[in-house]
C-alpha positions, 0 to 999 in steps of 0.5 A, spaced: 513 508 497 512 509 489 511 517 485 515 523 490 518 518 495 521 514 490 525 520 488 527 522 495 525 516 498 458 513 499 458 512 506 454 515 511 458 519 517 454 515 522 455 509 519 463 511 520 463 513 527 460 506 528 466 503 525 470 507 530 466 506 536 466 497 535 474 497 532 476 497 540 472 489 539 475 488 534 482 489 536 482 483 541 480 478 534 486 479 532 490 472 529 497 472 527 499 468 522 505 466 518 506 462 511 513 460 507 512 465 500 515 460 494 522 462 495 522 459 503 522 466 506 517 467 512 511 472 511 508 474 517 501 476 517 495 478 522 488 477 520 481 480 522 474 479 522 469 475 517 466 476 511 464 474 504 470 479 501 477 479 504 480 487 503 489 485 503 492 492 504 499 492 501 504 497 504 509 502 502 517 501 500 520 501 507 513 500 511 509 495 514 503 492 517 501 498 521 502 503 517 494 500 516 493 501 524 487 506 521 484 502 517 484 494 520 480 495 526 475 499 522 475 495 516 474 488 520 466 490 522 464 489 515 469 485 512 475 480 513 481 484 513 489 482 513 495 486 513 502 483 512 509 484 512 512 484 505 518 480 504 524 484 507 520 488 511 517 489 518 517 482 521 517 478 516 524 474 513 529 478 509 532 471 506 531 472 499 536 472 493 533 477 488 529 483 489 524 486 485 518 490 486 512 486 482 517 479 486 514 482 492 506 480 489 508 473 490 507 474 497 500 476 496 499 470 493 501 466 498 498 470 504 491 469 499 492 461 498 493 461 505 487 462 507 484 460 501 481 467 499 476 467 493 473 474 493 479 480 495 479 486 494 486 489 494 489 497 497 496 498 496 499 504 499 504 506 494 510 501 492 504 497 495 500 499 488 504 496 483 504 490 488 497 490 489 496 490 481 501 484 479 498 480 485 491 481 482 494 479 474 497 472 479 490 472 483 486 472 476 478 471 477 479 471 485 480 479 485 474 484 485 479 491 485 485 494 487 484 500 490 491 504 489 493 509 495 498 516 492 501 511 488 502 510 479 499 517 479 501 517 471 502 510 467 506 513 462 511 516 466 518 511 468 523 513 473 530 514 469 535 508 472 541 514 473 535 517 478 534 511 482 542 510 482 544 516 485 537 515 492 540 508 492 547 512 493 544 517 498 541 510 502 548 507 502 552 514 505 546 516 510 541 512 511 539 514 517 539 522 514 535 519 508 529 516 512 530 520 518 526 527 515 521 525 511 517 532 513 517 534 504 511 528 504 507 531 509 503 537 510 504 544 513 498 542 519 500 534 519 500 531 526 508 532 528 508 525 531 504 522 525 510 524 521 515 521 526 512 514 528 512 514 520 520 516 521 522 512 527 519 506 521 523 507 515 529 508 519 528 501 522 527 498 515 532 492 511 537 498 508 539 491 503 532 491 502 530 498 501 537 499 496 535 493 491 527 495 491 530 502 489 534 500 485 529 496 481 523 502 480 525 503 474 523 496 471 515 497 473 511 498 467 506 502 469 501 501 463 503 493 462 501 493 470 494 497 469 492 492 463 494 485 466 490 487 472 484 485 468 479 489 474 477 496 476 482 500 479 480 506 484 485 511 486 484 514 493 491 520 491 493 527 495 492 533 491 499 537 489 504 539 490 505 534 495 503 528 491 505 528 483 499 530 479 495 525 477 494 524 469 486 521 469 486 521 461 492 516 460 490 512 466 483 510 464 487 509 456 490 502 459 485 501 465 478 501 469 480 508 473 478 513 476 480 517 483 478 521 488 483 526 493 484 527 499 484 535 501 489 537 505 493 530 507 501 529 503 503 522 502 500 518 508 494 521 508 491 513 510 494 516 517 495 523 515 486 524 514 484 516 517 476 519 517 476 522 509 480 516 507 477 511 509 470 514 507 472 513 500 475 507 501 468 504 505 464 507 499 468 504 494 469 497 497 461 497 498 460 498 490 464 491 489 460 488 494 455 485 488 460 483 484 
């Protein structure tokens, strides 16, 4: 989870109420895979559907795969959809020697060469935004955009080491109290069982992991990230003052930006607002289609 959380951790609505109503189907189609990244660890993976263009969605610091549990089944109707688990999270393995955020975009490289992908189309969620812009500079000329969910909201704007020292130190003395009241990045009118499943999965995470990834936010080059991507970027963001305002000019100094926002949702708002975002999403994707 990118921005707040690293400081405390056009289509028609027919058409999307068809998404909804085919994803029961598309449920039972689920293949789960596994593949060895570079450096032997074990990534696990599911994929869905069929189609010319592959949408990989990347999670958050601390997530998983389904964390996307609102969008796999409806993308799947239209496009091949896979979710994974990036290395030290969720299922996949937690043998690496040296953590790093942009190190986790090797293993969306090596999901995408497993499946010999040639059109993507990238969605990461937060810490899943940086990841998602360094796998497309890794995937040059297979990625046709990066769609980024609350995450880089001002490119010239870098985390301070001692801040990212004193959360990994509140990670190390209580982790559970850390992952366990989560309720700053949600909405007064947020769906309390939402906010707790997202709890019960940020308190199951990797602590090793989730300290070294903290520890290394610090590192990220939003600007140098934004230029290597070399394909258009969309940000779907919350509005403040959950999320961190977003600086549309800078952004568009170093990349293809632009953004929309989502009302009324905080830091999920892929769960949180599932119909809103994944019109956006839909409206987007559908543009890249002719590319």
């Amino acid at each position: 989870m990118i921005g707040r959380i690293l400081e405390r951790l056009a289509l028609p609505a027919t058409f999307v109420v068809m998404l909804y109503v085919s994803s029961a189907a598309s449920a039972q189609q689920i293949a789960a895979r596994s593949v060895l990244s570079s450096d032997g660890v074990k990534i696990v993976y599911d994929v869905r559907g069929t189609g010319e263009i592959t949408l990989i969605f990347v999670h958050c610091w601390a997530g998983n795969r389904f964390f996307w549990r609102e969008q796999a089944d409806v993308f799947a109707t239209n496009y091949r959809v896979v979710t994974l688990d990036l290395a030290g999270h969720g299922q996949s393995g937690s043998n690496r020697k040296q953590w790093s955020i942009l190190g986790l975009a090797e293993d969306v490289r090596t999901v995408a060469d497993d499946l010999n992908l040639k059109r993507v189309v990238l969605i990461g969620h937060s810490m899943g935004g940086p990841v998602s812009l360094q796998a497309a500079h890794l995937l040059a000329g297979r990625v046709l955009g990066v769609a980024l969910v609350d995450s880089l909201h001002d490119v010239t704007s870098r985390r301070s080491l001692e801040s990212a020292q004193a959360d990994a130190e509140r990670l190390r003395n209580n982790f559970a109290g850390y992952m366990g009241d989560l309720s700053s990045l949600f909405t007064k009118t947020s769906d309390p069982s939402i906010r707790h499943w997202v709890e019960n999965q940020a308190m199951a995470a990797n602590q090793a992991v989730a300290v070294a990834l903290k520890l290394d936010t610090p590192n990220l080059d939003a600007e140098k990230l934004f230029n290597a991507a070399g394909v258009p970027i969309r940000a779907i963001n919350a509005k403040p003052p959950l999320s961190d305002v977003t600086n549309i000019a800078a952004n568009r100094k170093y990349g293809d930006y632009d953004v929309v926002f989502v009302d009324d949702a905080g830091h999920f708002l892929q769960l949180e607002r599932p119909q809103e975002f994944n019109q956006d999403l839909s409206r987007w994707v559908n543009s890249l289609s002719t590319r």
